[in-house]
C-alpha positions as CSV (number, residue, x, y, z in Angstrom):
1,X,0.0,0.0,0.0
2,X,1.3,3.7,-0.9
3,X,0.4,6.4,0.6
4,X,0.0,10.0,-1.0
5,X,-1.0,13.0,2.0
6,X,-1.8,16.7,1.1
7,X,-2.8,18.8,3.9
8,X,-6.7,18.2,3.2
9,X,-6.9,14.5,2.2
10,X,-5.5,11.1,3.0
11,X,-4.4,8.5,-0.2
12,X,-4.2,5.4,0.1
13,X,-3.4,2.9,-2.8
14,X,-4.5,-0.3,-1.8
15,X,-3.4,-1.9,-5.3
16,X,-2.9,-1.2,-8.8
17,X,-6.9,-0.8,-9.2
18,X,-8.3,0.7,-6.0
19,X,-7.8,3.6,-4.2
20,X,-9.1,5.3,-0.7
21,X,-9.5,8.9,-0.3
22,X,-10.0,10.6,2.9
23,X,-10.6,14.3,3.3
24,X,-9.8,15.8,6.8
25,X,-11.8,17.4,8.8
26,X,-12.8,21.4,8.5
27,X,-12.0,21.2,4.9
28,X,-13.8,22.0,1.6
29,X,-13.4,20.4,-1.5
30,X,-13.3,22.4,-4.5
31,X,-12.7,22.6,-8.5
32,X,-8.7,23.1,-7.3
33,X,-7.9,20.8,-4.5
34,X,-10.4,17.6,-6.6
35,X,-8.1,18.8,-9.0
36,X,-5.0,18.2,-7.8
37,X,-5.8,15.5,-5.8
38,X,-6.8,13.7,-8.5
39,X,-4.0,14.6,-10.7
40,X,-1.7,12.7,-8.2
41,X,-3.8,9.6,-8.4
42,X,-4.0,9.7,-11.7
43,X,-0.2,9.5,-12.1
44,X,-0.2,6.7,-9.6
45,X,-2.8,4.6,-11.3
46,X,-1.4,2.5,-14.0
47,X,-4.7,1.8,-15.6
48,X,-8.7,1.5,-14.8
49,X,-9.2,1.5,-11.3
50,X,-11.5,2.4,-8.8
51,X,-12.3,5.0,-5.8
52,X,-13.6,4.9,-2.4
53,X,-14.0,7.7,-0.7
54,X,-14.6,7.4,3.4
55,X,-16.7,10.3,4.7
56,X,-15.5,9.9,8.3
57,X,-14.6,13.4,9.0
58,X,-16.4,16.3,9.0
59,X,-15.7,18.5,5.6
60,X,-17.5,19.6,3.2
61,X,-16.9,19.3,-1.5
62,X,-18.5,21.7,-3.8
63,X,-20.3,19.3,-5.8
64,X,-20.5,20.7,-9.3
65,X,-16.9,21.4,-9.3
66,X,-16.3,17.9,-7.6
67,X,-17.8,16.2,-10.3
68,X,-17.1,18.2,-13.0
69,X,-13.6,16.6,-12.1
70,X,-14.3,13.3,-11.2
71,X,-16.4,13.2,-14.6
72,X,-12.9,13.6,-16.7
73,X,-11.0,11.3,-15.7
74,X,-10.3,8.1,-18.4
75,X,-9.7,5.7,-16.0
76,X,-11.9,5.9,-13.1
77,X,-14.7,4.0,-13.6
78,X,-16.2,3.3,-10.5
79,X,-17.2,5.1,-7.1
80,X,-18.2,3.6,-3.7
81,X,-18.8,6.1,-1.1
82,X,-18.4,5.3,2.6
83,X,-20.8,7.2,4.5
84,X,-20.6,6.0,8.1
85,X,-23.7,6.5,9.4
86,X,-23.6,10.0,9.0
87,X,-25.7,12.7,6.8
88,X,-24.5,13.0,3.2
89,X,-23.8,16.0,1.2
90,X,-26.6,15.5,-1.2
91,X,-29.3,13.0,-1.4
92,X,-27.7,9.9,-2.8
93,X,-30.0,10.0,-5.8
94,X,-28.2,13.5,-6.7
95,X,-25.2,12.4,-6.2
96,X,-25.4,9.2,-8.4
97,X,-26.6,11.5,-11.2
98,X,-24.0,13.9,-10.4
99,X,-21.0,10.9,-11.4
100,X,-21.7,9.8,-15.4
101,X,-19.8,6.2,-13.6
102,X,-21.0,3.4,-11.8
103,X,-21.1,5.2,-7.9
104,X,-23.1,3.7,-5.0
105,X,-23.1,4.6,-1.4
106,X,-22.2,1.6,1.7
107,X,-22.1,1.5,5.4
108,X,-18.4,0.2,5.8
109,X,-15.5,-0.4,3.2
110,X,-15.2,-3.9,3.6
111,X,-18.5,-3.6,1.7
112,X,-17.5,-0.6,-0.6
113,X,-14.3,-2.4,-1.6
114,X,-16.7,-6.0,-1.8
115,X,-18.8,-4.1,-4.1
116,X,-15.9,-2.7,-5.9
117,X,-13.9,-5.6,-6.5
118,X,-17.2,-7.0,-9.1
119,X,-17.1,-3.5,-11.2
120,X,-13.5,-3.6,-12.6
């Protein structure tokens, strides 16, 4: 497992097709840090892979600008999102529009990485 850190969000690539993205808390996610995060994972990222992102803390992403990102990258091709009991951004039906990929939402990432693991 590598791991990649910025001052806002935690890395972690599991393998050469999944990797876990943590933001810390306080922060907010916009157009340039989902840019440049994702920039550095795509460098990382040898070929198609897959996200999870844990919502354990407490921040907070612009979600047009979020997206607008996550929507351009050629090789992600799947999202699970761990929510961890706790309120989500957007209603998940929003935010499954929002991603033109396969994204669904799980309780823990044993399941997120489960459900993962059938999409690549």
């Amino acid at each position: 497992m590598k791991y990649l850190d910025t001052d806002f969000i935690h890395i972690h690539i599991i393998d050469a097709q999944t990797v876990l993205v943590e933001a810390l808390d306080g922060v907010e996610i916009d157009l340039e840090k989902s840019k440049y995060v994702n920039d550095l994972i795509e460098n990382e990222m040898p070929n198609d892979y897959r996200m999870i992102i844990n919502r354990k803390a407490d921040y907070s992403i612009v979600p047009i600008d979020v997206y607008k990102i996550l929507n351009g990258l050629k090789k992600l091709n799947s999202i699970a999102i761990v929510v961890n009991n706790k309120p989500n951004f957007l209603p998940m039906s929003t935010e499954k529009k929002l991603f033109k990929g396969k994204l669904e939402f799980f309780q823990t990432i044993k399941d997120a990485r489960e459900w993962s693991n059938q999409i690549l």
